[in-house]
Backbone as CSV, one residue per row, in Angstrom:
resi,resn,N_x,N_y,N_z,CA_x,CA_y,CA_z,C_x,C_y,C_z
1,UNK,5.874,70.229,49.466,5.805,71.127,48.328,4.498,71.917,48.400
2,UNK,4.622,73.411,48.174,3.614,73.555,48.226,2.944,74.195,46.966
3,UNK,1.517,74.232,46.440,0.906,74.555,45.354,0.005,75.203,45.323
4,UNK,-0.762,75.422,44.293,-1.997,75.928,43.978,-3.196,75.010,43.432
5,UNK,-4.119,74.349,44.090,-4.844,73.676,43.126,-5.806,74.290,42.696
6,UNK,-6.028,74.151,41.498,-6.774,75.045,40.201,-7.602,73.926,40.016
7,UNK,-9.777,73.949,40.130,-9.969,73.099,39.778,-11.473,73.804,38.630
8,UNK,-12.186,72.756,38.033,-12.591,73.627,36.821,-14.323,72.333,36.781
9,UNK,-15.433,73.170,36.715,-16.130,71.848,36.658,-16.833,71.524,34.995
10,UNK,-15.909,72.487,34.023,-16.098,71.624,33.184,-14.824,72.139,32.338
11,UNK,-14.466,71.599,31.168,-13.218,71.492,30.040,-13.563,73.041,29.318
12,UNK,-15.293,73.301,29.422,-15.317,74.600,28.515,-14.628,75.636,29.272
13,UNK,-14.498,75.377,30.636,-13.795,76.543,31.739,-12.424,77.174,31.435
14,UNK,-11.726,75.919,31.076,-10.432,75.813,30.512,-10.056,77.446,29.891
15,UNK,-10.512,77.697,28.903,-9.905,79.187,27.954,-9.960,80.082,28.896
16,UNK,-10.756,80.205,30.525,-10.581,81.083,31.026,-9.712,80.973,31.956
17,UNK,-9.634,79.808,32.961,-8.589,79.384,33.762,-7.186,79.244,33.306
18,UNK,-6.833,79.178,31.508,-5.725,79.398,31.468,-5.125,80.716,32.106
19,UNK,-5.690,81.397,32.195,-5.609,82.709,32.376,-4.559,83.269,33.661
20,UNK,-5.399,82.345,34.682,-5.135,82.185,35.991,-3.270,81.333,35.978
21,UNK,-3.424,80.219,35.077,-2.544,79.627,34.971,-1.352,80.574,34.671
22,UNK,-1.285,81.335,33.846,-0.080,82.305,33.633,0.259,83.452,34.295
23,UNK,-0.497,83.564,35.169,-0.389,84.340,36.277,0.274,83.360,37.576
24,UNK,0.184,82.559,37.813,0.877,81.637,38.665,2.627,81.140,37.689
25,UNK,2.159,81.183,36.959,3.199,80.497,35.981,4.587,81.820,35.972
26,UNK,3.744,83.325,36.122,4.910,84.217,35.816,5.881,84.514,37.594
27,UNK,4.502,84.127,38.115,5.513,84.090,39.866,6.171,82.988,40.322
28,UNK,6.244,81.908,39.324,7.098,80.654,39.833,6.545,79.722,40.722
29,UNK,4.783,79.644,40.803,4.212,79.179,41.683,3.866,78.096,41.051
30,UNK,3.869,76.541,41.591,3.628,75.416,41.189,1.852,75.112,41.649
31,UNK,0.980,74.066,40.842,0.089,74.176,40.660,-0.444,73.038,40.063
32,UNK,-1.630,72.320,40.384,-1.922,71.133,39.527,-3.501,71.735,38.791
33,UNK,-4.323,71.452,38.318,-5.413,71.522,37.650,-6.071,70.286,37.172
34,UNK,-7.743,70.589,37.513,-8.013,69.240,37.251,-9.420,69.887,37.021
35,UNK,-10.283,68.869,35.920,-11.543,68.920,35.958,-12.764,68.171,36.797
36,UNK,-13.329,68.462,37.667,-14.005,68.030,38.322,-15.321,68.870,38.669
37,UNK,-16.311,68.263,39.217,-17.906,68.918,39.617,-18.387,68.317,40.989
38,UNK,-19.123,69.395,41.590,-19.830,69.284,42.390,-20.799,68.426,42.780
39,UNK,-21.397,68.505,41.041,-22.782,67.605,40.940,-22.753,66.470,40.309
40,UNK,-21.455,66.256,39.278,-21.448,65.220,38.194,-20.345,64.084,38.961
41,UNK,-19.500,64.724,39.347,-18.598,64.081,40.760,-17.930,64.098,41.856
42,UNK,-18.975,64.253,42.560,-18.875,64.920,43.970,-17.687,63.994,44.505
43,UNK,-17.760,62.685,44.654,-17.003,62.158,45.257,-15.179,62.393,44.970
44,UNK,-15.457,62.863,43.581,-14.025,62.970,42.820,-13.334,63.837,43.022
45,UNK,-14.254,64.936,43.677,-14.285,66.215,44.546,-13.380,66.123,45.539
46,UNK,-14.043,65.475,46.250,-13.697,65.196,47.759,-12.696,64.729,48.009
47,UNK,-12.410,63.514,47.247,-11.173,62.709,46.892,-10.093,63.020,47.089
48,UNK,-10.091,64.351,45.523,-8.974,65.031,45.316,-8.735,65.967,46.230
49,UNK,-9.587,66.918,46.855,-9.073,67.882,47.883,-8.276,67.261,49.396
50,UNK,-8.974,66.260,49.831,-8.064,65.382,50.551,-6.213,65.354,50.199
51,UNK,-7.018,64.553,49.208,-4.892,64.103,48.755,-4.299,65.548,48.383
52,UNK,-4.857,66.877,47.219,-4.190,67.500,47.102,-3.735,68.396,48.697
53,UNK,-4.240,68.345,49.571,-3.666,68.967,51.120,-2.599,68.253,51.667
54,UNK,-2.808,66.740,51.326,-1.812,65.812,52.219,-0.783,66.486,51.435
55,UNK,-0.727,66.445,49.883,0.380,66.456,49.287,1.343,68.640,49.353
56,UNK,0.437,68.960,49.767,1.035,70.404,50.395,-0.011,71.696,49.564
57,UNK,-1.180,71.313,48.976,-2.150,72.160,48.332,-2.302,73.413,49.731
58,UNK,-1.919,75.128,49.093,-2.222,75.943,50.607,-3.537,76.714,49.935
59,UNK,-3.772,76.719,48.765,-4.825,77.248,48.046,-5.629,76.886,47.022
60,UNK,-7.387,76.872,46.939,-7.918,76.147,46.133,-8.437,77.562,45.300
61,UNK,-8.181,77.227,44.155,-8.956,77.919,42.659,-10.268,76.965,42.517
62,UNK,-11.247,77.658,42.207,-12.520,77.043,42.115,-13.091,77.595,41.139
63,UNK,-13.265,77.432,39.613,-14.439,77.519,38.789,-15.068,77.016,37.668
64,UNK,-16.348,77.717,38.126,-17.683,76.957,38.135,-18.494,78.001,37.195
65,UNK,-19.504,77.328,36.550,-20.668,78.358,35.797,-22.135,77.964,36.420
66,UNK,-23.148,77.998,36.017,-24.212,77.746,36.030,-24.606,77.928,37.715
67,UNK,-25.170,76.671,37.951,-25.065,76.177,39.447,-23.831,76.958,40.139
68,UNK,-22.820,76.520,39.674,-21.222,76.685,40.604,-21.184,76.342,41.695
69,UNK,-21.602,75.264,42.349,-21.068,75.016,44.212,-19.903,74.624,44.034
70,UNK,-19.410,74.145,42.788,-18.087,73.855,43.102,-17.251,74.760,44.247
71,UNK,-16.944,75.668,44.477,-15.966,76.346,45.200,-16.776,76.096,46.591
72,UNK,-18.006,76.503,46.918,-18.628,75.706,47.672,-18.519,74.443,48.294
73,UNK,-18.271,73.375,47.655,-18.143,72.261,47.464,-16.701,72.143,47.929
74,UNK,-15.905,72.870,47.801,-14.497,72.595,48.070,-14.064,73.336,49.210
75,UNK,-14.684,74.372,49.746,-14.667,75.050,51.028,-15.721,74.523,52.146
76,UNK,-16.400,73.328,51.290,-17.051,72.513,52.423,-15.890,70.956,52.938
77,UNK,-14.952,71.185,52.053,-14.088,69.971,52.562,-12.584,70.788,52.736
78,UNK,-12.772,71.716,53.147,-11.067,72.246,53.720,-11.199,73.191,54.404
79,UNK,-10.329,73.623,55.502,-10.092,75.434,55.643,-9.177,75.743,55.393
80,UNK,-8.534,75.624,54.272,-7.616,76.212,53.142,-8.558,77.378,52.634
81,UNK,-7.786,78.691,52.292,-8.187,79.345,51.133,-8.867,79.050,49.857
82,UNK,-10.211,79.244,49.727,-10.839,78.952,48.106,-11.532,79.774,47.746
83,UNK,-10.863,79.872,46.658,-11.053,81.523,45.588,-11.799,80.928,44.691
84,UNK,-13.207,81.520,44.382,-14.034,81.229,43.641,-14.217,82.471,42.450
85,UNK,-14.854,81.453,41.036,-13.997,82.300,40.025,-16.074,81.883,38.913
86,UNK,-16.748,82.740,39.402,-17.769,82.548,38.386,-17.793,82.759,37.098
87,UNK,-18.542,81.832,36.466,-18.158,81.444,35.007,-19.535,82.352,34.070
88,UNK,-19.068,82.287,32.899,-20.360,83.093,32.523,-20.491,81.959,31.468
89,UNK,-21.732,82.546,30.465,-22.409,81.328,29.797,-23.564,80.675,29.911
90,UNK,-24.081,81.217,30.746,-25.625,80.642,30.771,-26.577,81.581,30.430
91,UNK,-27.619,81.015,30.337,-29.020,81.928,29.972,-29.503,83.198,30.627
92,UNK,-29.094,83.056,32.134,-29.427,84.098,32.941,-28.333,84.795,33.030
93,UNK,-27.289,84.966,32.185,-26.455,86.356,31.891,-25.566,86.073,33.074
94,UNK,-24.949,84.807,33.308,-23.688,84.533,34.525,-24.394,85.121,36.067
95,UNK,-25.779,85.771,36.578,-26.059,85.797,37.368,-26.355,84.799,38.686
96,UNK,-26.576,83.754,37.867,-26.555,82.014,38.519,-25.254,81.975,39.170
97,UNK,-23.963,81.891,38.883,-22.853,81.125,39.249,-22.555,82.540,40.265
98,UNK,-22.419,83.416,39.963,-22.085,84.670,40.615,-22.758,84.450,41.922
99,UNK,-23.904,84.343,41.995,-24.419,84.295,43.263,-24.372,83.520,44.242
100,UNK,-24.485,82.096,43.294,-24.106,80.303,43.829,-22.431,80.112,44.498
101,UNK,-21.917,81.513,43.970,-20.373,81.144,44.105,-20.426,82.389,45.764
102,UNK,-20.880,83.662,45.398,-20.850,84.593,46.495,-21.693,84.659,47.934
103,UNK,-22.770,83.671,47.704,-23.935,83.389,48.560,-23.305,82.088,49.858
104,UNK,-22.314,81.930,49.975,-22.024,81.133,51.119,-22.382,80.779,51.962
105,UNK,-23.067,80.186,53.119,-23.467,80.237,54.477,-22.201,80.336,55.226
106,UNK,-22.452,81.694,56.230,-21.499,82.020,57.264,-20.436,80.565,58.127
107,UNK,-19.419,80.607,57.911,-18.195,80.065,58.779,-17.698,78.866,57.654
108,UNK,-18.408,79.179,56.151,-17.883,78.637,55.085,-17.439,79.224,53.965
109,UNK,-16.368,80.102,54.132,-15.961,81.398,53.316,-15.771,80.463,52.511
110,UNK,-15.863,81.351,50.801,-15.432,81.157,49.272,-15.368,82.832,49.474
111,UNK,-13.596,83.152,49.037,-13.367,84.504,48.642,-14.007,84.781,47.040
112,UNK,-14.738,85.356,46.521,-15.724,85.199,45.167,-15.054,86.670,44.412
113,UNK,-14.286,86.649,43.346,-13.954,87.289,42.605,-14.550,87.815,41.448
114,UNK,-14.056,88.354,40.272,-15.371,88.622,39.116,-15.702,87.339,38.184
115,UNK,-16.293,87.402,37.535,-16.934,87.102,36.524,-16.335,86.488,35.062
116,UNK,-15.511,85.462,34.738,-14.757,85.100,33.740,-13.486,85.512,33.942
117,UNK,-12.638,86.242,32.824,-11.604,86.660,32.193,-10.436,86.729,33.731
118,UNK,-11.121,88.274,34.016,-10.906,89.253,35.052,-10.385,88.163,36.146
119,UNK,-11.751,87.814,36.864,-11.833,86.722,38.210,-10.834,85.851,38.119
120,UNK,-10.288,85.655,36.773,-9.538,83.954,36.775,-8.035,84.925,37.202
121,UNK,-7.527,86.115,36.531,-6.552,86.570,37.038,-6.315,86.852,38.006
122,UNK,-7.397,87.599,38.449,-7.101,88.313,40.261,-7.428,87.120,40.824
123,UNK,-8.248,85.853,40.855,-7.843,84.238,41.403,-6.588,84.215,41.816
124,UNK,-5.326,84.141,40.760,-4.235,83.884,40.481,-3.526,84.545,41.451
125,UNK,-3.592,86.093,41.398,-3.022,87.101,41.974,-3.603,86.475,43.643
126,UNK,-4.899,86.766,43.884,-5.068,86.568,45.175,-4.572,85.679,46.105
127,UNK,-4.477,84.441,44.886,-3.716,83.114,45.591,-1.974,83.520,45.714
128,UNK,-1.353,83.876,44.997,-0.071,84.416,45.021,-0.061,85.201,46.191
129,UNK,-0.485,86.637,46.671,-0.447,87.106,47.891,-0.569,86.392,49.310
130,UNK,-1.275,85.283,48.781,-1.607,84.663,50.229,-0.577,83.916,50.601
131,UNK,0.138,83.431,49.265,1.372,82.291,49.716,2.307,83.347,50.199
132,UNK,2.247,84.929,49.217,3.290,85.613,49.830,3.220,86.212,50.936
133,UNK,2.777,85.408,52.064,2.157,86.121,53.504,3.857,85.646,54.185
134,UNK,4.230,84.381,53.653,5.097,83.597,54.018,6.308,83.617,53.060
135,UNK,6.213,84.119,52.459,7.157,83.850,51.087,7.874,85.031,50.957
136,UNK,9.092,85.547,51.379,9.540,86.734,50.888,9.632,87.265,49.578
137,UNK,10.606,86.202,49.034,10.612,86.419,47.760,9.487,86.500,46.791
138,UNK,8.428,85.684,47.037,7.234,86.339,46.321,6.361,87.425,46.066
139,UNK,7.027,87.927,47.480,6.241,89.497,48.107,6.771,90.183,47.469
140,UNK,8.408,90.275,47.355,9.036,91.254,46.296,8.707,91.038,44.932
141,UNK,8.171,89.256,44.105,7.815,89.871,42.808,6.568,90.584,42.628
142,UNK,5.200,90.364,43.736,4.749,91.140,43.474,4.526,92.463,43.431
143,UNK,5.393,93.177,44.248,6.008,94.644,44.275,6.343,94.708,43.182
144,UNK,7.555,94.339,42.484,7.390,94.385,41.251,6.741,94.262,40.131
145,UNK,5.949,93.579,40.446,4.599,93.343,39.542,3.933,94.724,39.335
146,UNK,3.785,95.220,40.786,2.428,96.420,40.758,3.395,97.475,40.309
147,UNK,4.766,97.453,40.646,5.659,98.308,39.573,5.340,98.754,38.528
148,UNK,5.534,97.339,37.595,5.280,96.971,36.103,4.279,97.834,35.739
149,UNK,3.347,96.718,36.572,1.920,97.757,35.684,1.603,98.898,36.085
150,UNK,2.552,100.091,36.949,1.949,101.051,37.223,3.251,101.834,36.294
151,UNK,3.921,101.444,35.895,4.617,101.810,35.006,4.147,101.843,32.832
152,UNK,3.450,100.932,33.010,2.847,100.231,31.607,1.442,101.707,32.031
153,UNK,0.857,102.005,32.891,-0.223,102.825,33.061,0.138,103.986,32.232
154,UNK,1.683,104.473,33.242,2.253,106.077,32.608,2.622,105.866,31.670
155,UNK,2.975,104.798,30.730,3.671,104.950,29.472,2.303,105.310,28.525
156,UNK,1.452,104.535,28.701,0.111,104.473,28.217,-0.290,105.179,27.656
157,UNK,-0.422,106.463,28.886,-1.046,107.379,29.307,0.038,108.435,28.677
158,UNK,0.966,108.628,28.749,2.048,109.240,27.872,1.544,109.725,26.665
159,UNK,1.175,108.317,26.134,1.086,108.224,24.644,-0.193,109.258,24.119
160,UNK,-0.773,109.227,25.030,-1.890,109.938,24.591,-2.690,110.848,25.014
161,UNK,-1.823,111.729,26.105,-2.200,112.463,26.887,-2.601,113.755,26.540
162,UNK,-3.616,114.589,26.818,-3.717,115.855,26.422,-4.066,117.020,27.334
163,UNK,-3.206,117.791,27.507,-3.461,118.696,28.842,-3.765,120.121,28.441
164,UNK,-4.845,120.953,29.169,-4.888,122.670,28.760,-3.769,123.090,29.425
């Protein structure tokens, strides 16, 4: 079976990673989620990325605030795909995790997306394209997808358009 593992290193992450979640949820992509850390339990870390691969994991969601090695941390135990998703919330204006998450050392990619809200969706999305490398049918919903919203653009834009 194969999935998405979505992992989060703390519960406050949650309101944004749902995010991600319904974006997997609208392409039919299965997915586990779990809270775990880098620093508070590394080993629990490690653990889980193990078993979630045996069990058919092809992509890791990773986020993190502050520090953030999490995604780090999880692209140091796989070469699976891990999409890192910086968290905001700290003192230094989310510049910490952003960097901790984008600053990698070479031949240990974390693909590093934006900043909260945004990042947790295109996470979602990014991980979806990758399964749909292999996946026909996924490739066509996301065609349809970019349909949708390029359709939701012109209606939009319809509404309120003003031309000389």
């Amino acid at each position: 079976m194969k999935f998405v593992a979505v992992l989060m290193g703390s519960k406050s992450d949650y309101d944004v990673v749902k995010e991600a979640l319904k974006v997997l949820e609208k392409f039919n992509i299965k997915y586990e989620v779990l809270i775990t850390s880098a620093h508070r339990s590394p080993y629990r870390t490690q653990e889980y990325i193990k078993n979630a691969e045996a069990k058919g994991a092809k992509v890791f969601i990773a986020a993190a605030g502050m520090a953030a090695h999490l995604a780090g941390a999880v692209a140091a135990h796989t070469t699976k795909p891990v999409i890192g998703i910086p968290m905001s919330g700290s003192n230094l204006a989310s510049m910490d995790s952003l960097f901790s998450t984008v600053q990698m050392p070479s031949g240990i990619p974390v693909a590093t997306l934006a900043v909260g809200k945004a990042g947790a969706i295109n996470a979602a999305y990014l991980a979806s394209q990758i399964l749909a490398i292999e996946d026909e049918n996924l490739a066509q919903m996301l065609l349809e997808d970019r349909k949708e919203q390029q359709e939701k653009l012109n209606n939009d834009s319809s509404q309120i358009e003003i031309f000389l």
